[in-house]
FIKOLZA-1660 file (N, C-alpha, C; in steps of 0.1 Angstrom, whole numbers, plus 5000, padded with zeros to 4 digits):
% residues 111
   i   px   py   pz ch aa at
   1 5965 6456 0906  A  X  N
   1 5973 6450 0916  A  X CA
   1 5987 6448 0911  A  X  C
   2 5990 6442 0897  A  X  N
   2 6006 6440 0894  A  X CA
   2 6008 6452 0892  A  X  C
   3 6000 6462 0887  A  X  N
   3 6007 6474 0883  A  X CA
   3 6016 6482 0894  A  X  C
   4 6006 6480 0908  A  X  N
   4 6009 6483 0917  A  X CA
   4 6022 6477 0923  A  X  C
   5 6023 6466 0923  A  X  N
   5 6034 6453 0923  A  X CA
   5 6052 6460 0916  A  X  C
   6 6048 6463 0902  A  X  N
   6 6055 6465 0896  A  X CA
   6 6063 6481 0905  A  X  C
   7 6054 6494 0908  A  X  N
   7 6055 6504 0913  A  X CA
   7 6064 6504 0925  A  X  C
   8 6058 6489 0930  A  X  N
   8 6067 6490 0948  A  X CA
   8 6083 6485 0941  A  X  C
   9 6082 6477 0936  A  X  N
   9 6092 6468 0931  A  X CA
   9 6101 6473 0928  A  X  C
  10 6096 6486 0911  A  X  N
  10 6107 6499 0911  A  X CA
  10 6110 6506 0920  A  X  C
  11 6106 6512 0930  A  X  N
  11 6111 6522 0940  A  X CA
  11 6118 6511 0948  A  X  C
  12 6118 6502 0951  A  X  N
  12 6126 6498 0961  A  X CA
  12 6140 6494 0954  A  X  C
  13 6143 6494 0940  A  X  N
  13 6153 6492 0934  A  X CA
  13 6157 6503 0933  A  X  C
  14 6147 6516 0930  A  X  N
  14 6155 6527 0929  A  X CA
  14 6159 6532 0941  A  X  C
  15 6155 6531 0953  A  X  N
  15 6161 6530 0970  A  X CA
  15 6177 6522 0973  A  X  C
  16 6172 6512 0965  A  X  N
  16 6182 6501 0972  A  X CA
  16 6197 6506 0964  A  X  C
  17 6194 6507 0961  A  X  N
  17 6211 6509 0948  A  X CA
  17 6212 6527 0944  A  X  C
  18 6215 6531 0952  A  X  N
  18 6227 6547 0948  A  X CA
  18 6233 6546 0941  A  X  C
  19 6228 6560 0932  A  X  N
  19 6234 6563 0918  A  X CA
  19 6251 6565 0919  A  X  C
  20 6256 6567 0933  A  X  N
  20 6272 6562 0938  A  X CA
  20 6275 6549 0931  A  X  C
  21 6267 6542 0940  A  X  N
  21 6268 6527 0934  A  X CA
  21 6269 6523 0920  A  X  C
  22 6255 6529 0920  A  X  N
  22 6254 6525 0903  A  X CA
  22 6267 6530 0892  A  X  C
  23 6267 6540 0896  A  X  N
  23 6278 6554 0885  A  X CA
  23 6291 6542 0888  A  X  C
  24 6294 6539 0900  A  X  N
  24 6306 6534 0901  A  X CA
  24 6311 6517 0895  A  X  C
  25 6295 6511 0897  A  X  N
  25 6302 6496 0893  A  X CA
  25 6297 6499 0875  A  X  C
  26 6292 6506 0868  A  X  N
  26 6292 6508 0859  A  X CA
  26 6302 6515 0849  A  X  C
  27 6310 6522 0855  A  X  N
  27 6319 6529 0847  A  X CA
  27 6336 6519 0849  A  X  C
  28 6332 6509 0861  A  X  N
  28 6342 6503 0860  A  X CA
  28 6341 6493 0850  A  X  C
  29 6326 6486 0848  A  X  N
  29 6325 6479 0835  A  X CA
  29 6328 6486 0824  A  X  C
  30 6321 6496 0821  A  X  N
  30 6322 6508 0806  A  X CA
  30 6338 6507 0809  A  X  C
  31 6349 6506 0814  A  X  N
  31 6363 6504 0813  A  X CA
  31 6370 6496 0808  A  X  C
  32 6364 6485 0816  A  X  N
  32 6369 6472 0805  A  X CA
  32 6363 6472 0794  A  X  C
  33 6350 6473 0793  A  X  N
  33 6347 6474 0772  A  X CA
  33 6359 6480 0770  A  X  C
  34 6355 6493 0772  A  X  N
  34 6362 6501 0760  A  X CA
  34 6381 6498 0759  A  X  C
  35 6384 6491 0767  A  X  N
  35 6403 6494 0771  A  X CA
  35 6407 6482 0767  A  X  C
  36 6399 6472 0773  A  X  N
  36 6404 6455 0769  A  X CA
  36 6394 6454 0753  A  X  C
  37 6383 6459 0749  A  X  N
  37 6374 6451 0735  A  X CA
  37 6377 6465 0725  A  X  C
  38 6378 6476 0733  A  X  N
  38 6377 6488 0725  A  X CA
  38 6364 6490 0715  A  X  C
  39 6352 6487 0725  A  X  N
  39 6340 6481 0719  A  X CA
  39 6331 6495 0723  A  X  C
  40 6329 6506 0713  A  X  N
  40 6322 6521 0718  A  X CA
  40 6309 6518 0725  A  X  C
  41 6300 6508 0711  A  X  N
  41 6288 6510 0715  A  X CA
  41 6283 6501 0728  A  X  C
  42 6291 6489 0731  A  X  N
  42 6291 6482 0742  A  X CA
  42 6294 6494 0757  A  X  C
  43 6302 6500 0754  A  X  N
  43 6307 6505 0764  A  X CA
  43 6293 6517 0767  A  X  C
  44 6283 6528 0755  A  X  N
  44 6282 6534 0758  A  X CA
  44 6262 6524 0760  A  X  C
  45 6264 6516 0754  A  X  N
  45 6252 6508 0760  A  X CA
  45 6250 6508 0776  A  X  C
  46 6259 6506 0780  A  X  N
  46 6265 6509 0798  A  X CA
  46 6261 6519 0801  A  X  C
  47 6266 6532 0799  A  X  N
  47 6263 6544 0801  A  X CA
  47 6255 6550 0793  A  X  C
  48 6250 6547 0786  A  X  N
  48 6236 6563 0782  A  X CA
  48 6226 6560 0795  A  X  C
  49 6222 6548 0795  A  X  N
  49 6211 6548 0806  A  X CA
  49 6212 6558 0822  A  X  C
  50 6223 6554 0821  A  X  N
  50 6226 6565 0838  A  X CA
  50 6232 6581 0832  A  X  C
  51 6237 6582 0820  A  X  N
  51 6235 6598 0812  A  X CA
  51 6222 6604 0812  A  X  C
  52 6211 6596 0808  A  X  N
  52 6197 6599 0809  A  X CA
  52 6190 6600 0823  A  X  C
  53 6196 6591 0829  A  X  N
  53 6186 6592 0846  A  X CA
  53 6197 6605 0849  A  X  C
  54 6210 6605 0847  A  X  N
  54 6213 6621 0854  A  X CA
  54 6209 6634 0845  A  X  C
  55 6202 6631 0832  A  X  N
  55 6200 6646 0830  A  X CA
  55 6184 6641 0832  A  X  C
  56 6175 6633 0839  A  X  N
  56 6160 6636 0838  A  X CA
  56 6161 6643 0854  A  X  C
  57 6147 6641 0864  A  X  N
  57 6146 6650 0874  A  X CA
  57 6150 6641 0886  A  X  C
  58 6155 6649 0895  A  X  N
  58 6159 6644 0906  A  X CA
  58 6146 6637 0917  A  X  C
  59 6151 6629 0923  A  X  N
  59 6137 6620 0929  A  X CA
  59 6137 6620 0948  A  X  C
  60 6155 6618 0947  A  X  N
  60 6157 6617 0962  A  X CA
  60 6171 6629 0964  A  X  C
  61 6168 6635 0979  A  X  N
  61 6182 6646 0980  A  X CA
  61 6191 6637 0979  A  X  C
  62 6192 6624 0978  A  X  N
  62 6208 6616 0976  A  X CA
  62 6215 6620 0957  A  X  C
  63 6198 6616 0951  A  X  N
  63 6200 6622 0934  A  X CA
  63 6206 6634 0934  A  X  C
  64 6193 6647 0940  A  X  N
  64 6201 6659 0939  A  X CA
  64 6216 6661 0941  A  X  C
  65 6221 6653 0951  A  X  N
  65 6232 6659 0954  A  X CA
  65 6243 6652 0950  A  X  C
  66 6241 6641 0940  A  X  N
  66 6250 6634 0935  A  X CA
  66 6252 6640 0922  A  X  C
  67 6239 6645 0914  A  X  N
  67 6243 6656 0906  A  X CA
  67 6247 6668 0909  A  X  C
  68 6246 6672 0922  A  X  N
  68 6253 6685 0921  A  X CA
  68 6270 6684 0924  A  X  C
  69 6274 6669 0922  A  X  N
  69 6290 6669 0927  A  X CA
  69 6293 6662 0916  A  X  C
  70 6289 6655 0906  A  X  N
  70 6293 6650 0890  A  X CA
  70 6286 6650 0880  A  X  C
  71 6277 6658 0885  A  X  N
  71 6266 6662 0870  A  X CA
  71 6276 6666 0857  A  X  C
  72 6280 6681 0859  A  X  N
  72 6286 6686 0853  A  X CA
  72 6302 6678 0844  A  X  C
  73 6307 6675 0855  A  X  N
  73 6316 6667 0849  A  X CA
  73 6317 6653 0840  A  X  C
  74 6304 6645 0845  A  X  N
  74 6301 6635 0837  A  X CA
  74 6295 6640 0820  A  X  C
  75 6287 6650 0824  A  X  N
  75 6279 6655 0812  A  X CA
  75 6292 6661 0803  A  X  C
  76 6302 6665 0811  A  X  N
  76 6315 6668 0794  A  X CA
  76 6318 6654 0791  A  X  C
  77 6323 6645 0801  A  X  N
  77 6322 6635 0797  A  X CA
  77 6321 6628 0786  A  X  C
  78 6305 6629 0787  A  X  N
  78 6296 6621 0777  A  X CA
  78 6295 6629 0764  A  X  C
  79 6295 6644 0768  A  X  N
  79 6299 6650 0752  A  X CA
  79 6315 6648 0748  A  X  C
  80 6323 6643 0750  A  X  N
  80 6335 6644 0748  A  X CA
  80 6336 6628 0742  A  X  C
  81 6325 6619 0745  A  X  N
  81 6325 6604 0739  A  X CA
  81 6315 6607 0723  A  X  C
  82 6306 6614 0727  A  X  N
  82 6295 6622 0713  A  X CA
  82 6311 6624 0706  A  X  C
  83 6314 6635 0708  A  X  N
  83 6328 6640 0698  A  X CA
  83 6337 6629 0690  A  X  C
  84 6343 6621 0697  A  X  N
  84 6348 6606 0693  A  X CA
  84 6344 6600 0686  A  X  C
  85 6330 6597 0689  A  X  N
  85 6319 6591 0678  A  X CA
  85 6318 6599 0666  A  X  C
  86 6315 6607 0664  A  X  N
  86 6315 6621 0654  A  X CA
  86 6330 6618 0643  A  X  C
  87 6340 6619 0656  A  X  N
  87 6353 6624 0646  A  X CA
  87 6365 6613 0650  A  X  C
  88 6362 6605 0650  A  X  N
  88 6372 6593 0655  A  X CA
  88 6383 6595 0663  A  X  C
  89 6385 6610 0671  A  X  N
  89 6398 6618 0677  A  X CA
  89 6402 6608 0685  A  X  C
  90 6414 6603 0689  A  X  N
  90 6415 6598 0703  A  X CA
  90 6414 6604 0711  A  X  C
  91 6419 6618 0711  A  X  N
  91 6422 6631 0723  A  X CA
  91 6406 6631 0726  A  X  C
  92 6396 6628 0722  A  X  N
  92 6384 6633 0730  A  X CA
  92 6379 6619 0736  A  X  C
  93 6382 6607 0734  A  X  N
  93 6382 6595 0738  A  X CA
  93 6390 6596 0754  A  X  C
  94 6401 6598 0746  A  X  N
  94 6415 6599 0763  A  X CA
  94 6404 6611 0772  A  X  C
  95 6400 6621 0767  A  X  N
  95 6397 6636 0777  A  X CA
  95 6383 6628 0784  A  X  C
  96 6378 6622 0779  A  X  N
  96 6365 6615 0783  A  X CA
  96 6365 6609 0795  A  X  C
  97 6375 6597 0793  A  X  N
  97 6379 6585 0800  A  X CA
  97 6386 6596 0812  A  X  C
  98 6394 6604 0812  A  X  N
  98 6403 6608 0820  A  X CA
  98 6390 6614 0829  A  X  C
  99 6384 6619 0829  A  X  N
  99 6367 6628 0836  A  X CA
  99 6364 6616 0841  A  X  C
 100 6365 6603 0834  A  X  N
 100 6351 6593 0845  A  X CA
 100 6360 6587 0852  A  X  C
 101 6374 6588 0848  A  X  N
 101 6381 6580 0862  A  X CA
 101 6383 6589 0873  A  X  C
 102 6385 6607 0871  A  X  N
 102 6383 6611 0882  A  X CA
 102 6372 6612 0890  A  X  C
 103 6360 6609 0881  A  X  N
 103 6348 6610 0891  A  X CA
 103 6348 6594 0896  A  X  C
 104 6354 6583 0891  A  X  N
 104 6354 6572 0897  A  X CA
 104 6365 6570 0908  A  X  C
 105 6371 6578 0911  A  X  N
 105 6379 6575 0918  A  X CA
 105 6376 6584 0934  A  X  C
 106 6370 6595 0929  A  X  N
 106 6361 6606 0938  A  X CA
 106 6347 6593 0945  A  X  C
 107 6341 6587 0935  A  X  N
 107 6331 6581 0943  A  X CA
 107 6336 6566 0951  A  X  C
 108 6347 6565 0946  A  X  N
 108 6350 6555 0955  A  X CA
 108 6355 6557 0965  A  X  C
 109 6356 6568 0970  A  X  N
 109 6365 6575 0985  A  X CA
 109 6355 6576 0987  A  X  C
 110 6338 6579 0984  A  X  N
 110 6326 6584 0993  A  X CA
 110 6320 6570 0995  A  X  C
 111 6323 6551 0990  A  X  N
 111 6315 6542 0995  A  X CA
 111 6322 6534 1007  A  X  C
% end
């Protein structure tokens, strides 16, 4: 019975809140880390979680098709923050950030 409990509980959270949503009020946080604390792993503690839910399998046609319009772009993204970490460049830091504000700025015209 909790198990079951817990089952409804997840799906209605994963219902209730669009990966729109989500991608959006989270990369506005991941902004202030990184711009006001310049704090990586705070920032990417934020983001791997929803880097992971976009590269595992799609659940609802809202998932599908929110990766089929920032999959790709978030995913250089996220390798372009890998790179940073790697080689301390700013240029892949700035090329990073510059990708999630256009996708944040694209999902804010779609809420």
């Amino acid at each position: 019975l909790v198990d079951q409990a817990l089952l409804v509980s997840k799906e209605l959270i994963r219902i209730a809140i669009l990966w729109h949503e989500e991608w959006f009020e989270t990369m506005d946080d991941a902004s202030r880390i990184w711009f006001n604390e310049h704090d990586l792993d705070g920032m990417m503690e934020l983001l791997d979680p929803l880097h992971r839910k976009l590269a595992g399998p799609c659940e609802t046609p809202h998932e599908l098709e929110f990766r089929r319009r920032f999959g790709h772009e978030l995913d250089i993204a996220c390798e372009n923050v890998e790179r940073f970490r790697e080689s301390s460049h700013q240029a892949n830091m700035t090329q990073a950030w510059d990708i999630y504000y256009a996708a944040f700025r694209r999902i804010h015209d779609m809420l």
